[in-house]
SELONU-220893 format. One record per residue (C-alpha): x, y, z. Coordinates in steps of 0.05 Angstrom, whole numbers, plus 5000, padded with zeros to 4 digits. Layout:
BEGIN
XYZ...
END
This chain:
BEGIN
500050005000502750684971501651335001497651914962504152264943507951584939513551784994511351205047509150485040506649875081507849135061501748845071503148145069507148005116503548315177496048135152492847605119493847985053495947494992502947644962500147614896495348184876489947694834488847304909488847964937483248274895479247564901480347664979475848194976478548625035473849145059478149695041475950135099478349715156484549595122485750385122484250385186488949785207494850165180495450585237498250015272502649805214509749995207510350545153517150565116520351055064519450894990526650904974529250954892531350404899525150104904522349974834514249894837513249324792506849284749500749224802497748644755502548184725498847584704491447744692486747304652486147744602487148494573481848694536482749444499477249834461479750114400477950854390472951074449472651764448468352284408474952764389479152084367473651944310473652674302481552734288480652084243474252354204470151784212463151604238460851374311460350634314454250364347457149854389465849894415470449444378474748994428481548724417486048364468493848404489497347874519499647864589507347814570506248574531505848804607511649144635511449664694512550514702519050604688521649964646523850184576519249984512522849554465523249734389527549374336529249754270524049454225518749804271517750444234510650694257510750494327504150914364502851144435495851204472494751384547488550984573484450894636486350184657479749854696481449274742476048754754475348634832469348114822467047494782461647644735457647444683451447734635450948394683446448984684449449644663446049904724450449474775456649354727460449764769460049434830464548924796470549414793476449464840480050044816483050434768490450614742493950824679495950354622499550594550497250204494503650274452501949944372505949774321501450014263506549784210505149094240497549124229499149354161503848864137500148294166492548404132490748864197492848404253490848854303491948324364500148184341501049024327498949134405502448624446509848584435513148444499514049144535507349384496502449524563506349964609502149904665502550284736504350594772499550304826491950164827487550664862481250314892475650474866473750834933478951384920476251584852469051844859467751914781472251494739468551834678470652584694479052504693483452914658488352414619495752674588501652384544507652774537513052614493521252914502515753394539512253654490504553474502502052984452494952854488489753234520483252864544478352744589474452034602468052424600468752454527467851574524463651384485461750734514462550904592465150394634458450094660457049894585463949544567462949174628456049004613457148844535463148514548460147954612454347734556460347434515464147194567466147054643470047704670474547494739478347814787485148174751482048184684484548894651480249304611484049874575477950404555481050804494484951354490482852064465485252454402492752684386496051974379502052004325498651734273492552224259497652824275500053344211505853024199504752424231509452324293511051654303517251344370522951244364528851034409530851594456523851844462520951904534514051754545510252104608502951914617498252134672491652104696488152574744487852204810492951534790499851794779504251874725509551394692514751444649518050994604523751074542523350814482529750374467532049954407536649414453540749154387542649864367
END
C-alpha cells in the first residue's frame, strides 16, 4: 500500500492475511475501509529509489482494449460513431511496469502511443446489468497501449500481434481503489513526449462509459478478478497528427491521469 504522494509504503503481506500476489488479493475481497484503518498500527517505511514498483497486475486472465472510444479520436480520424465498441486483446507478457523501457527493433517504423484508463475487475461476473456493472470494479490506474501500426499493416490488419509485443502495456504505477476515485468518467488524461504534450483528454468524452463495456463485454464471456480492461484513448495519437509523429528510440513517454499517477518509460532499440 502506497501513500497519496507515493513517499511511504506498508507491506501488507507480511503483517495481515493479505495474499502476496495481487489476483488473490483482489479475490480476497478486503473491505478496504478497515484495512485503512488497520494501518495505523502497521509499520510505515520510506519508498526508497531503489525500490522499483513493479506492474500492480502481472498475470491477469486477460487484457481486453477498446479501439477508439472517444468522440474527438473519430473526430481527428474523420470517421463515423460506431454503434457498438470494437474489442481487441493483448497478451499478458506485453505487460511491463512505470519505468521499464519499451522495446523497438529497426524494422518497427510506425510504432504509436495511447494513454488509457486501465479498469481492474475486483469481482467474478457474468451477463450483468449496466445498472450494477460497476460494482464489479476494484479500481482504476493508467495503462499505455503502445501499437505497432506497420505490424497491422503488413500482416492483413492483425490488430491483436501490432498491440502486444513484449513491453507493449506499460502498466502502473499503482491501482487506486475504486473508493478513491468518485467519478472514473470525469478525469483529465495526458501523454507527453521529450515533453512536448502529445494528448489532452478527458474520460467524459467515452463513448461507451465503463458500465457498458462491462455490461457488453460479461454477455460474451466470464469477467474474473485481475481481468484488465483498457477503455480508449482520446485524440492526438501520432498517427492522425499533421505530419504524423510516430517513436522512436530515445523518446520518453510520460502519461498521467488525474487521481492515478504518472509513469514514464523510454523508448529503446536494445540491438542498436
Amino acid at each position: 500500500m502506497v501513500s497519496e504522494n507515493g513517499a511511504k509504503m506498508i507491506e501488507l503481506s507480511s503483517i495481515t492475511c493479505a495474499a502476496p500476489d495481487m489476483v488473490k488479493f483482489i479475490e480476497q475481497r478486503y473491505c478496504m475501509d478497515s484495512l485503512l484503518e488497520n494501518t495505523q498500527y502497521m509499520e510505515v517505511k520510506d519508498v526508497q529509489q531503489s525500490i522499483r514498483l513493479l506492474p500492480p497486475v502481472e498475470s491477469p486472465g486477460k487484457i481486453i482494449g477498446v479501439g477508439s472510444n472517444y468522440y474527438d479520436s473519430y473526430k481527428e480520424r474523420h470517421e463515423s460513431i460506431p454503434g457498438e465498441p470494437e474489442f481487441f486483446v493483448k497478451f499478458g507478457t506485453s505487460i511491463t511496469d512505470s519505468v521499464i523501457s519499451i522495446t523497438i527493433v529497426y524494422y518497427f517504423q510506425r510504432i504509436d502511443y495511447g494513454c488509457e484508463l486501465a479498469v481492474v475487475i475486483g469481482k467474478k461476473c457474468r451477463h450483468v446489468p449496466q445498472n450494477t456493472a460497476m460494482n464489479y470494479v476494484f479500481g482504476y490506474m493508467i495503462a499505455q497501449d503502445i501499437t505497432a501500426r506497420d505490424w497491422k499493416v503488413l500482416l492483413g490488419g492483425q490488430t491483436m500481434l501490432g498491440k502486444s509485443l513484449d513491453t507493449f502495456c506499460p502498466l502502473g504505477p499503482i491501482i487506486v481503489h475504486k473508493c478513491h476515485v468518485p467519478d472514473p468518467n470525469n478525469l483529465w488524461i495526458k501523454t507527453c513526449v521529450n515533453g512536448e504534450e502529445r494528448q489532452y483528454g478527458n474520460t467524459r468524452n467515452m463513448i461507451f462509459k465503463i458500465d457498458y463495456l462491462i455490461h457488453r463485454l460479461s454477455q460474451f464471456m466470464t469477467l474474473c478478478p485481475g481481468d484488465i480492461i483498457l477503455t480508449g484513448t482520446p485524440a492526438g495519437v501520432g498517427a492522425y497528427r499533421k505530419p504524423s509523429t510516430f517513436l522512436k528510440p530515445g523518446d520518453i513517454i510520460e502519461s498521467e491521469i488525474q487521481h492515478l499517477g504518472k509513469m514514464e518509460n523510454k523508448v529503446v532499440n536494445p540491438f542498436a
